[in-house]
NUDODREN-389765 format. One record per residue (C-alpha): residue number from 1; x, y, z. Coordinates in Angstrom, 3 decimals, always signed. Layout:
<atoms>
+-----+----------+----------+----------+
!  nr !        X !        Y !        Z !
+-----+----------+----------+----------+
! NUM !        X !        Y !        Z !
...
+-----+----------+----------+----------+
</atoms>
This chain:
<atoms>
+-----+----------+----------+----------+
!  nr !        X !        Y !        Z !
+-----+----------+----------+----------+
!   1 !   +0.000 !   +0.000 !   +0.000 !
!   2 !   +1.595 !   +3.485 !   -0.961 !
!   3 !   +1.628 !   +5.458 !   +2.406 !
!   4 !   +1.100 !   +9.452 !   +2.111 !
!   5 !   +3.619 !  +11.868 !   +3.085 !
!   6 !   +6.223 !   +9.308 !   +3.420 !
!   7 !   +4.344 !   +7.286 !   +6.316 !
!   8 !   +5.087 !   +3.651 !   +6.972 !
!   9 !   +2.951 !   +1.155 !   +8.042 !
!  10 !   +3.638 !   -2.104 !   +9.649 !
!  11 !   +2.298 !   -3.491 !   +6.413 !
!  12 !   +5.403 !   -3.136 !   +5.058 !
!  13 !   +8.088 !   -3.754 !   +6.930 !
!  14 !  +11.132 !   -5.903 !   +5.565 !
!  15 !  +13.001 !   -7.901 !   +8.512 !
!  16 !  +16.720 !   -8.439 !   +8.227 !
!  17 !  +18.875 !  -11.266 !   +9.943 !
!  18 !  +21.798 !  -10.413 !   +9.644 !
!  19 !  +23.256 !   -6.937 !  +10.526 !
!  20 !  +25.263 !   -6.004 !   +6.707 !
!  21 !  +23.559 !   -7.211 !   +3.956 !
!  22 !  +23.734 !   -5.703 !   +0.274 !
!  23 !  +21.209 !   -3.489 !   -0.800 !
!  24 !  +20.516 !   -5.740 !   -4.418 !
!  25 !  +19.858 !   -9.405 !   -2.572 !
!  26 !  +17.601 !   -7.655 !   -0.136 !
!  27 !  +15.213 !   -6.033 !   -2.566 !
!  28 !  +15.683 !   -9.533 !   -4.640 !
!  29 !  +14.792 !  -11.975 !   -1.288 !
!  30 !  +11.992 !   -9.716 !   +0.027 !
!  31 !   +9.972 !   -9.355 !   -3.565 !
!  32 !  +10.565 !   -5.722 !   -3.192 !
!  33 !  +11.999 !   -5.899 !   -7.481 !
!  34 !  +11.243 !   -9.544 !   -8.959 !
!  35 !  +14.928 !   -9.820 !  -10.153 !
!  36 !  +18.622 !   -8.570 !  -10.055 !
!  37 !  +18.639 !   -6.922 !  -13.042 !
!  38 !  +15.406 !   -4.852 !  -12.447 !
!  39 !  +17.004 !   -3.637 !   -9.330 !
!  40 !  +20.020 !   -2.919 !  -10.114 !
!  41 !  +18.451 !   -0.673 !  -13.412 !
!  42 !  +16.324 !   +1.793 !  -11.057 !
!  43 !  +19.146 !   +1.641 !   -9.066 !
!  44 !  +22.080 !   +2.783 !  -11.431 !
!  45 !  +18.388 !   +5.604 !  -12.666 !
!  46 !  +18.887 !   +6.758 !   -9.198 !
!  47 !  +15.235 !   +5.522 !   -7.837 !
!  48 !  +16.097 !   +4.174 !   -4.826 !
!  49 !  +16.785 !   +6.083 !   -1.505 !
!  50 !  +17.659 !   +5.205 !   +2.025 !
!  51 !  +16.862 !   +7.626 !   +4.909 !
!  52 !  +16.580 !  +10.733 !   +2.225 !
!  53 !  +19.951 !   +9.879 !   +0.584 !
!  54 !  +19.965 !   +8.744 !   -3.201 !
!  55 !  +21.676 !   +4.968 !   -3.377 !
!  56 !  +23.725 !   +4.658 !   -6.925 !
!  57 !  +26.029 !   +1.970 !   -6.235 !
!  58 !  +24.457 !   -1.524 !   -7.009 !
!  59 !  +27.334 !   -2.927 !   -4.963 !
!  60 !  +25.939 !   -0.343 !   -1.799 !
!  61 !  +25.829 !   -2.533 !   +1.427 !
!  62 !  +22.769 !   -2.020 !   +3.849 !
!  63 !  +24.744 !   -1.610 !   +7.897 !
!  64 !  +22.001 !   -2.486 !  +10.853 !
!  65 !  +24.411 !   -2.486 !  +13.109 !
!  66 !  +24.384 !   +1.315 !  +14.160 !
!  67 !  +21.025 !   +2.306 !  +13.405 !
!  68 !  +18.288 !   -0.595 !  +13.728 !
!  69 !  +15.371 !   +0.891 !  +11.895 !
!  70 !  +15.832 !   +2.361 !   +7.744 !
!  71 !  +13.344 !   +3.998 !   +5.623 !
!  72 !  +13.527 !   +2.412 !   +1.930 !
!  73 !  +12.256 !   +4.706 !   -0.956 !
!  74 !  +11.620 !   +3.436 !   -3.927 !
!  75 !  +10.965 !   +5.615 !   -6.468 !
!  76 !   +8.420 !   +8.396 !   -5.423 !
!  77 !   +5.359 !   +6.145 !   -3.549 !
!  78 !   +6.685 !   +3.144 !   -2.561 !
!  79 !   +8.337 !   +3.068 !   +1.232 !
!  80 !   +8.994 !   +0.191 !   +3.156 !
!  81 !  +10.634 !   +0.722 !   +6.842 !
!  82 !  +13.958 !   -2.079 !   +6.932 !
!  83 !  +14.063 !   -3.440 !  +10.653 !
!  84 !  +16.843 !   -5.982 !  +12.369 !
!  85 !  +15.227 !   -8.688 !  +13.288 !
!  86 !  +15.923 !  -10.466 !  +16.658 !
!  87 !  +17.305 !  -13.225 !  +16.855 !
+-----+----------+----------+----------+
</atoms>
């Protein structure tokens, strides 16, 4: 569901194991882009943003280990909020 103003829901939260993980395989393992290549094309178009900043570098890796909760923007509706899971 596209959230106004750049609100999250719970609806769309994507849980991560493991505390560095790069940006691609996530997007690829949680159906946020249905393959590698599509992801790594609105990538490289600059359509993908992480807490405000524009992500360009397919190879970017996603850190939880200093900050435990990320905003994911994709392109200008679609937000998802990126949370370390507990293990």
């Amino acid at each position: 569901k596209i959230e106004p103003k750049g609100k999250v829901k719970d609806k769309t939260k994507v849980e991560a194991v493991v505390t560095v993980v790069p940006l691609i395989d996530l997007l690829v393992e949680r159906s946020i882009f249905s393959s590698r290549k599509e992801a790594k094309r609105v990538i490289r178009q600059g359509g993908v943003y992480l807490d405000g900043k524009r992500i360009e570098d397919i190879a970017f890796k996603i850190d939880l280990s200093k900050k435990s909760d990320l905003i994911l923007k994709i392109g200008k509706r679609k937000f998802y909020r990126i949370i370390k899971k507990k293990a």
